[in-house]
C-alpha positions as CSV (number, residue, x, y, z in Angstrom):
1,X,53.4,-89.5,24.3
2,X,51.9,-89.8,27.8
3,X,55.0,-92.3,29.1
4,X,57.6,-90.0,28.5
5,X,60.6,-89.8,31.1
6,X,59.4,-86.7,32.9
7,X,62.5,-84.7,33.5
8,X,63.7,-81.5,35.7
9,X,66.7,-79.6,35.0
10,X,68.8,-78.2,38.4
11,X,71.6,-75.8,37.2
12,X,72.6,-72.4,37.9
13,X,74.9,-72.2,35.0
14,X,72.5,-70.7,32.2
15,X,74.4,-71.8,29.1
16,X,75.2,-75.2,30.5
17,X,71.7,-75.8,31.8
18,X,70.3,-74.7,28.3
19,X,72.4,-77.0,26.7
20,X,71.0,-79.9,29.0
21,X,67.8,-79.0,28.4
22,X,67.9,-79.1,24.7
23,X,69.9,-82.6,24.4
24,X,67.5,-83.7,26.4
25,X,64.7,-82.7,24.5
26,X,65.8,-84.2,21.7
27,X,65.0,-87.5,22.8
28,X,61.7,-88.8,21.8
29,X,60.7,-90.4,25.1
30,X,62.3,-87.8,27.3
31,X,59.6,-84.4,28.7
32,X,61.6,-81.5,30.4
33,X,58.7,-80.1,32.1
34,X,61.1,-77.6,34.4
35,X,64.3,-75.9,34.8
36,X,65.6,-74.0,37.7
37,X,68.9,-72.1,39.0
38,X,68.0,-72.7,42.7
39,X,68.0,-75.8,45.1
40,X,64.9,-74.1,46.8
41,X,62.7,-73.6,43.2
42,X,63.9,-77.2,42.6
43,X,62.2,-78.7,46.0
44,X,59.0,-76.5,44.7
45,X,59.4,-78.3,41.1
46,X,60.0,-81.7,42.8
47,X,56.4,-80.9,44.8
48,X,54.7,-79.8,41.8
49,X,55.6,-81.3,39.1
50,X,56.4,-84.5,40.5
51,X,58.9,-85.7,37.6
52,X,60.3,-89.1,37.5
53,X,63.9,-87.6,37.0
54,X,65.8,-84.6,38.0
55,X,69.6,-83.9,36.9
56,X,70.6,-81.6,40.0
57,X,74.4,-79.6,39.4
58,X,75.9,-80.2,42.6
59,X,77.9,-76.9,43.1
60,X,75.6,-74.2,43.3
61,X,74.8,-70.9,45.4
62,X,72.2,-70.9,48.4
63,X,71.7,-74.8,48.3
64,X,74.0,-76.5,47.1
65,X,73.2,-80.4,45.2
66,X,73.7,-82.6,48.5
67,X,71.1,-80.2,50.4
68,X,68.5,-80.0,47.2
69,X,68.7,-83.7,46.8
70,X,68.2,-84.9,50.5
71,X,65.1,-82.2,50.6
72,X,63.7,-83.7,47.5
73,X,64.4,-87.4,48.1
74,X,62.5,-86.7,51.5
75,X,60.0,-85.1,49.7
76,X,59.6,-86.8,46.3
77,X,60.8,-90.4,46.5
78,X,59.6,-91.4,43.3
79,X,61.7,-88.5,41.8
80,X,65.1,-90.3,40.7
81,X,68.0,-87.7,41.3
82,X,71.0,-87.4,38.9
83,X,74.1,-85.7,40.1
84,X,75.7,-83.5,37.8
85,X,79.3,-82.3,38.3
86,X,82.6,-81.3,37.6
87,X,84.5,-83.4,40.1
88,X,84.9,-87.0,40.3
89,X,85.1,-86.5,44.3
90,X,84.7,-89.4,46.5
91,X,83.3,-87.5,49.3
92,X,81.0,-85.6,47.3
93,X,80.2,-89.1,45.6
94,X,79.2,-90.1,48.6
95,X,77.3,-88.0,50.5
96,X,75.4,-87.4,47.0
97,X,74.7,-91.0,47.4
98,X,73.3,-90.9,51.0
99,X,71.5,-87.6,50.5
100,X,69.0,-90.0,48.2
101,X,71.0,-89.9,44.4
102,X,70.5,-92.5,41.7
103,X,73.4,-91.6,39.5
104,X,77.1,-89.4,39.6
105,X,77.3,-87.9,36.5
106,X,80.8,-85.9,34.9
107,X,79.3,-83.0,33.0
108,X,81.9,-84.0,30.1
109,X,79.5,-87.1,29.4
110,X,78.3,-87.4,25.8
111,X,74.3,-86.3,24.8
112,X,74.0,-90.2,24.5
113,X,75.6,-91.4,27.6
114,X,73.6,-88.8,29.5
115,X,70.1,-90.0,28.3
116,X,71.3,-93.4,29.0
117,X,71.7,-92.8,32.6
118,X,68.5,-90.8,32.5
119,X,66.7,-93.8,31.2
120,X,68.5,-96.1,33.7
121,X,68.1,-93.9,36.7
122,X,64.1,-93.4,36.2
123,X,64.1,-97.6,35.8
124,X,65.1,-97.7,39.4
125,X,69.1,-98.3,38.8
126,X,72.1,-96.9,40.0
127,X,74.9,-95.6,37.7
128,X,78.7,-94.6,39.1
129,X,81.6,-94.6,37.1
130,X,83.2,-98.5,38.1
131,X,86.3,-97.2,39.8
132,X,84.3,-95.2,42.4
133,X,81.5,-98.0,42.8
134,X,83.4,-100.2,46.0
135,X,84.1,-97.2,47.9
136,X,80.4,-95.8,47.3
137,X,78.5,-99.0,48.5
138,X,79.7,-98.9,52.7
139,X,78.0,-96.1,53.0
140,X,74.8,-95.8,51.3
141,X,72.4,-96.7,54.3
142,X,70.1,-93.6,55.3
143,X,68.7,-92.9,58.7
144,X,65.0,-93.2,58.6
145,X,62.5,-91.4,60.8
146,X,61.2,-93.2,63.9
147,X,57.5,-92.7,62.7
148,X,57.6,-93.1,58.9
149,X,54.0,-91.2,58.7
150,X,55.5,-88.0,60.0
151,X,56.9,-88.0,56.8
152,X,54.0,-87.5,55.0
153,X,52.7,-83.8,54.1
154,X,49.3,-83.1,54.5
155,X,48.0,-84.3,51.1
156,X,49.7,-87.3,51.3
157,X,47.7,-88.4,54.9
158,X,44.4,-87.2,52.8
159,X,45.2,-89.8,49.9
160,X,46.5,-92.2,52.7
161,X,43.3,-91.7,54.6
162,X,41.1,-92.9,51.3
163,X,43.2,-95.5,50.3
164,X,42.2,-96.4,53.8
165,X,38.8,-96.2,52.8
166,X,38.9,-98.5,49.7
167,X,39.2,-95.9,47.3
168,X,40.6,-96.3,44.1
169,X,43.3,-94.0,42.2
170,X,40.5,-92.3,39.7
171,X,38.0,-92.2,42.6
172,X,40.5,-90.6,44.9
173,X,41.8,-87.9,41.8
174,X,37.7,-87.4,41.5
175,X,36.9,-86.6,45.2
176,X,40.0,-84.0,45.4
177,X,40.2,-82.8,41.7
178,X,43.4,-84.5,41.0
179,X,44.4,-86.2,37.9
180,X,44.5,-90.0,38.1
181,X,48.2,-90.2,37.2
182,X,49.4,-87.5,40.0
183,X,47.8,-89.6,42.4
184,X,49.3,-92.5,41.3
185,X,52.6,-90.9,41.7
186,X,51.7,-89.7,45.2
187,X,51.0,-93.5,46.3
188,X,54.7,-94.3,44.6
189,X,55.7,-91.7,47.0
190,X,53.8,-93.0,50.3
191,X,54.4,-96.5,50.1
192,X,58.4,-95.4,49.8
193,X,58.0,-93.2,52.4
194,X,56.4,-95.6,54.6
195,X,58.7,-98.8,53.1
196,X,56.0,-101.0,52.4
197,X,55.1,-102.6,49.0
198,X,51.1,-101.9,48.5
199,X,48.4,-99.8,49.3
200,X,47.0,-102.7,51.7
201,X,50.2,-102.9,54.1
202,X,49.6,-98.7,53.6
203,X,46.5,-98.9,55.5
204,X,47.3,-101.5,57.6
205,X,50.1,-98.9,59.3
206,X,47.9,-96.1,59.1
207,X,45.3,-97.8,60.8
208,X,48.3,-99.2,63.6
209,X,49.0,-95.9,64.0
210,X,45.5,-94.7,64.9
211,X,44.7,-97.3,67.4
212,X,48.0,-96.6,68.4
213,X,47.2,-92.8,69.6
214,X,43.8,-92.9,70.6
């Protein structure tokens, strides 16, 4: 099925991360297309593979969850970050939260409840257990960058640049060899970056921006 919930796994526990992997893949609409011990292979899955979820352990060695998920909210937007851990923390809630997480997930939740919140998560909501909610929600504002398109990698200013031009989403995959549906997730991931709502106001900025430095 081509709409399947595309899904990275983030955990440098083997047997638990195995474990994950395989509930998950037992669910008819869900793809695991990765799996990683590290928060840096993670940010190089999240650039790659572009999935619409990743469940991220937040205790690990060299980065640790909070890092990996502010690196790959930066980078991937459009990728919806679940937070797996052992502690029900509020701090670690927290900062989870403003590092760019969706969801706080106990790793004692059921196969069922976890593909719920998967499901919810890549649908653009936010899951927290109810008793941690009200303390979560004071803090959830992110700085942003003064210049939004500083934000963007290299790539991202290309498709920018043609969507400047009137391209469209096939012709753009057709004039840099990319298939139509990876450059539709890189506009989900310019227009968030750049916190507008179509590719119009897109180029509109882009364009501001050029007259602006000339």
């Amino acid at each position: 099925m081509s709409d399947r919930i595309s899904i990275v796994v983030v955990d440098d526990h083997p047997l638990f991360r195995q474990g994950v992997v395989s509930a998950l893949q037992g669910e008819p609409d869900f793809q695991v297309v990765g799996e990683t011990d590290s928060g840096e292979q993670a940010l190089q899955l999240a650039r790659t593979l572009m999935p619409q979820v990743m469940l991220l352990d937040v205790s690990m060695t060299g980065w640790n969850g909070i890092t990996t998920a502010e690196k790959v909210s930066i980078a991937c937007p459009a990728t919806a970050i679940v937070m797996l851990t052992v502690s029900d923390d509020k701090d670690r809630l927290l900062a989870a939260f403003k590092a760019g997480a969706r969801a706080y997930v106990l790793k004692g939740v059921s196969a069922q409840e976890l593909a719920r919140v998967v499901r919810a998560a890549a649908a653009g909501e936010v899951y927290v257990s109810q008793s941690l909610a009200g303390e979560m929600l004071v803090s959830l504002t992110q700085g942003k960058a003064p210049d939004p398109l500083q934000e963007l990698t290299a790539r991202e200013r290309e498709i920018l640049a043609l969507i400047g031009n009137g391209f469209t989403n096939r012709q753009i995959g057709e004039k840099i060899f990319l298939s139509e549906q990876t450059i539709k997730h890189y506009v989900t991931n310019i227009l968030q970056k750049l916190q507008v709502r179509s590719r119009v106001e897109a180029a509109l900025l882009a364009n501001r921006h050029d007259r602006g430095t000339r």
